[in-house]
N, C-alpha and C positions, 0 to 999 in steps of 0.2 A: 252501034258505035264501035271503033275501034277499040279491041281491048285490051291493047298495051297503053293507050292512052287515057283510058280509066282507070286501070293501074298507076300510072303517071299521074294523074289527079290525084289517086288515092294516099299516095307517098308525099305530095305536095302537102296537102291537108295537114296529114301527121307532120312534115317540117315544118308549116307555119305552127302546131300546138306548139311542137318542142323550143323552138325559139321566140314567140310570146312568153313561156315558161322564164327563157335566157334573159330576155330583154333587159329585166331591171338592171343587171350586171354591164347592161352599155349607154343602154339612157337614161334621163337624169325623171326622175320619180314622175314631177307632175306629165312630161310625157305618156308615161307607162298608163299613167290612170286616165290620162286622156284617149289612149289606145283601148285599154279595157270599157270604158265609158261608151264608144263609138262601135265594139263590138258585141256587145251586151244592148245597144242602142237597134242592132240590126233586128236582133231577137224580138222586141217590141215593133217594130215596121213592119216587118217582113214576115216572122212568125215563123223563121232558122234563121241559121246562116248563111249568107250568098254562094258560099263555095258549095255546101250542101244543096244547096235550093239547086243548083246546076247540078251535082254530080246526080240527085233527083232525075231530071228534066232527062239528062243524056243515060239515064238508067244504069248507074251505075253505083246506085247506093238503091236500097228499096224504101220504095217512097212510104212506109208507116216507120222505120225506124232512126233513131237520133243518129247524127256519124259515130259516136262515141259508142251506140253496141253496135254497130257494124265493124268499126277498126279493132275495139277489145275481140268480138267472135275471130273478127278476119288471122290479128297477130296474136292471141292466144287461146282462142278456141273454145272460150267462154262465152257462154251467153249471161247478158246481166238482161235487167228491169229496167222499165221507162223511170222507175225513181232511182234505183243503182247510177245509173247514165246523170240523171240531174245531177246527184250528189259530186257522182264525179268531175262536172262541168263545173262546180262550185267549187270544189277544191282544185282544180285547177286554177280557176280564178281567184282564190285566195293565195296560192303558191304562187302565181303573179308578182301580185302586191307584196308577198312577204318577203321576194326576194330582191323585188327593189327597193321596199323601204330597209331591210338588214344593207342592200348596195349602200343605198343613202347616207344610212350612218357610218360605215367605214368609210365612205369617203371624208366623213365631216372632219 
Protein backbone atom coordinates (compact mmCIF):
# COMPACT_ATOMS: atom_id res chain seq x y z
CA UNK A 1 0.00 0.00 0.00
CA UNK A 2 0.95 3.42 -0.62
CA UNK A 3 2.88 4.89 2.02
CA UNK A 4 1.98 8.40 2.16
CA UNK A 5 -1.50 7.32 2.26
CA UNK A 6 -1.06 5.36 5.45
CA UNK A 7 0.49 8.02 6.77
CA UNK A 8 -2.61 9.93 5.67
CA UNK A 9 -4.60 7.52 7.59
CA UNK A 10 -2.48 7.67 10.43
CA UNK A 11 -2.76 11.69 10.99
CA UNK A 12 -6.61 11.17 10.31
CA UNK A 13 -7.04 8.81 13.28
CA UNK A 14 -5.04 11.18 15.59
CA UNK A 15 -7.65 14.13 14.27
CA UNK A 16 -10.62 12.21 14.83
CA UNK A 17 -8.98 11.36 18.75
CA UNK A 18 -8.30 15.09 19.14
CA UNK A 19 -11.55 16.32 18.04
CA UNK A 20 -13.91 13.63 19.92
CA UNK A 21 -11.67 15.06 22.77
CA UNK A 22 -13.11 18.85 21.38
CA UNK A 23 -16.58 17.85 20.69
CA UNK A 24 -18.30 18.57 23.93
CA UNK A 25 -17.24 22.33 23.42
CA UNK A 26 -19.56 22.23 20.00
CA UNK A 27 -22.19 19.74 20.65
CA UNK A 28 -24.84 19.68 23.02
CA UNK A 29 -24.01 16.65 25.69
CA UNK A 30 -26.55 13.90 24.96
CA UNK A 31 -25.04 14.02 21.55
CA UNK A 32 -21.49 13.52 22.65
CA UNK A 33 -22.51 10.38 24.73
CA UNK A 34 -24.46 9.17 22.01
CA UNK A 35 -21.01 9.58 19.87
CA UNK A 36 -19.10 7.80 22.77
CA UNK A 37 -21.88 5.14 23.10
CA UNK A 38 -21.67 4.25 19.33
CA UNK A 39 -17.96 4.15 19.45
CA UNK A 40 -17.32 2.08 22.35
CA UNK A 41 -20.40 0.06 20.80
CA UNK A 42 -17.72 -0.86 17.76
CA UNK A 43 -15.28 -2.32 20.39
CA UNK A 44 -17.99 -4.80 21.39
CA UNK A 45 -18.97 -5.82 17.47
CA UNK A 46 -16.13 -5.73 16.03
CA UNK A 47 -13.47 -6.43 18.71
CA UNK A 48 -11.46 -2.53 17.59
CA UNK A 49 -12.09 0.17 15.81
CA UNK A 50 -13.15 0.37 12.20
CA UNK A 51 -10.44 2.93 11.34
CA UNK A 52 -7.97 0.42 12.91
CA UNK A 53 -9.57 -2.70 11.73
CA UNK A 54 -8.50 -1.05 8.09
CA UNK A 55 -5.30 0.69 8.82
CA UNK A 56 -4.88 -3.38 9.99
CA UNK A 57 -6.01 -4.91 6.77
CA UNK A 58 -3.95 -2.30 4.56
CA UNK A 59 -0.92 -2.88 6.96
CA UNK A 60 -0.31 -0.25 8.27
CA UNK A 61 -0.68 -0.35 11.82
CA UNK A 62 0.64 -4.08 13.05
CA UNK A 63 -1.92 -6.21 13.52
CA UNK A 64 -1.13 -7.38 17.59
CA UNK A 65 -0.99 -3.86 18.67
CA UNK A 66 -3.97 -1.23 19.92
CA UNK A 67 -3.67 2.24 17.64
CA UNK A 68 -2.94 4.05 20.80
CA UNK A 69 0.84 2.12 21.31
CA UNK A 70 1.33 2.51 17.80
CA UNK A 71 0.56 6.52 17.57
CA UNK A 72 2.35 6.96 21.45
CA UNK A 73 5.82 4.80 19.91
CA UNK A 74 5.16 6.53 16.31
CA UNK A 75 4.85 10.63 17.95
CA UNK A 76 6.93 10.03 21.05
CA UNK A 77 8.96 7.06 20.84
CA UNK A 78 7.46 5.38 23.81
CA UNK A 79 6.45 2.03 23.96
CA UNK A 80 3.50 1.58 26.56
CA UNK A 81 1.60 -1.99 27.53
CA UNK A 82 -1.53 -3.43 26.27
CA UNK A 83 -2.99 -2.10 29.71
CA UNK A 84 -1.06 1.35 29.52
CA UNK A 85 -2.96 1.79 26.00
CA UNK A 86 -6.43 0.60 27.75
CA UNK A 87 -6.08 3.14 30.56
CA UNK A 88 -5.26 5.54 28.06
CA UNK A 89 -8.30 4.78 25.80
CA UNK A 90 -10.27 5.21 29.12
CA UNK A 91 -9.10 8.53 29.99
CA UNK A 92 -9.56 9.60 26.85
CA UNK A 93 -13.11 8.64 27.01
CA UNK A 94 -13.69 10.14 30.34
CA UNK A 95 -11.95 13.57 29.15
CA UNK A 96 -14.72 13.30 26.43
CA UNK A 97 -17.55 13.45 28.75
CA UNK A 98 -15.78 15.84 31.19
CA UNK A 99 -15.40 18.22 28.87
CA UNK A 100 -18.77 18.29 27.54
CA UNK A 101 -20.51 18.01 30.67
CA UNK A 102 -18.12 21.17 32.29
CA UNK A 103 -19.40 22.59 28.22
CA UNK A 104 -22.85 21.88 29.45
CA UNK A 105 -22.88 23.68 32.44
CA UNK A 106 -21.43 26.87 31.17
CA UNK A 107 -23.71 27.01 28.89
CA UNK A 108 -26.64 26.72 31.51
Amino acid sequence: MNKQFLETLFWLHILIIVLGLLMGLIFPLPLVLGIVFAHRLQFLLFKDCLLSKAQKKLQGLPEKKHFLQFAVHKVFNWKISDRQSHNLDYLLVTLTIAVAVISYLFRL
